[in-house]
C-alpha positions in Angstrom: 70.5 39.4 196.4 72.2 42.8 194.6 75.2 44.1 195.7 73.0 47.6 196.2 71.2 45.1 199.4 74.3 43.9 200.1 76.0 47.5 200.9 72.6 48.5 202.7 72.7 45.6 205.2 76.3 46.5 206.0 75.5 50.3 206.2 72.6 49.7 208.9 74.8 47.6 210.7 78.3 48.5 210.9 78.4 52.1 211.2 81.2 54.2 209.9 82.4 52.3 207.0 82.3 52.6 203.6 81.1 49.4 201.6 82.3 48.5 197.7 80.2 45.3 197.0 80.7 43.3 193.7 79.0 40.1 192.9 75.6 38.8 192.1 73.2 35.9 193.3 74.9 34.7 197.0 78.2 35.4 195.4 80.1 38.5 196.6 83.3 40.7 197.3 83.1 42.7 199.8 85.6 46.4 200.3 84.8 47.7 203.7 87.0 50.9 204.8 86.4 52.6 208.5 87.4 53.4 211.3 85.6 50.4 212.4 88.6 48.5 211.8 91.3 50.5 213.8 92.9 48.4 216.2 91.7 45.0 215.2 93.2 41.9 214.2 92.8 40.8 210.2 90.8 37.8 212.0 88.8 40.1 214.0 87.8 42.6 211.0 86.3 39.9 209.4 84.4 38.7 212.2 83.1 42.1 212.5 81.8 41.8 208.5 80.3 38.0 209.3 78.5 38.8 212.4 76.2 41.9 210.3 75.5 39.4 207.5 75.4 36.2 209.6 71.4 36.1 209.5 71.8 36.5 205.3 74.1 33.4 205.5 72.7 31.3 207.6 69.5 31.5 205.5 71.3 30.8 202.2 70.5 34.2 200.9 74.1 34.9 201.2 77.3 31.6 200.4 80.5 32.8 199.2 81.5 36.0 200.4 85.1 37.7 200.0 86.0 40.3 202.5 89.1 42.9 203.0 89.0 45.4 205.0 91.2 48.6 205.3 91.4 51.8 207.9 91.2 54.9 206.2 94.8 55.2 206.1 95.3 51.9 204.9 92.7 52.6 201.7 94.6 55.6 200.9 98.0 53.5 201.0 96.7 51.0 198.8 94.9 53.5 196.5 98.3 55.2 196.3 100.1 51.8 195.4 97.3 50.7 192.8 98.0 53.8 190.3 
């Protein structure tokens, strides 16, 4: 798979978020920021990100995948922080 299949996937599925994929092969990073995440656990936000790809990895088309996730608020924070 390509990152660009990758971030379409997540689009159709999770709506709301923005999606910042790296990777190549079944090995990604995945950046999600939305308001998707507002109010849920780290364990939870993650869940949320398995469940839309879990057909992709139970087939094999997807195996290592990183996820963070951040609220809006929370990109901008750590946008802030990283200059």
């Amino acid at each position: 798979m390509q990152p660009n299949e990758v971030k379409a996937l997540l689009e159709s599925r999770i709506d709301g978020c923005d999606f910042h994929i790296q990777g190549e092969g079944c090995n990604f990073q995945v950046v999600a920021v939305g308001e998707a995440f507002e109010g849920l656990s780290p364990v939870k936000r993650q869940q949320l990100v398995y469940q839309a790809l879990s057909d992709e990895i139970a087939s094999g088309a997807l195996h290592a995948i990183s996820i963070k996730t951040y609220t809006p608020a929370q990109w901008q924070t750590a946008s802030e922080n990283a200059r």
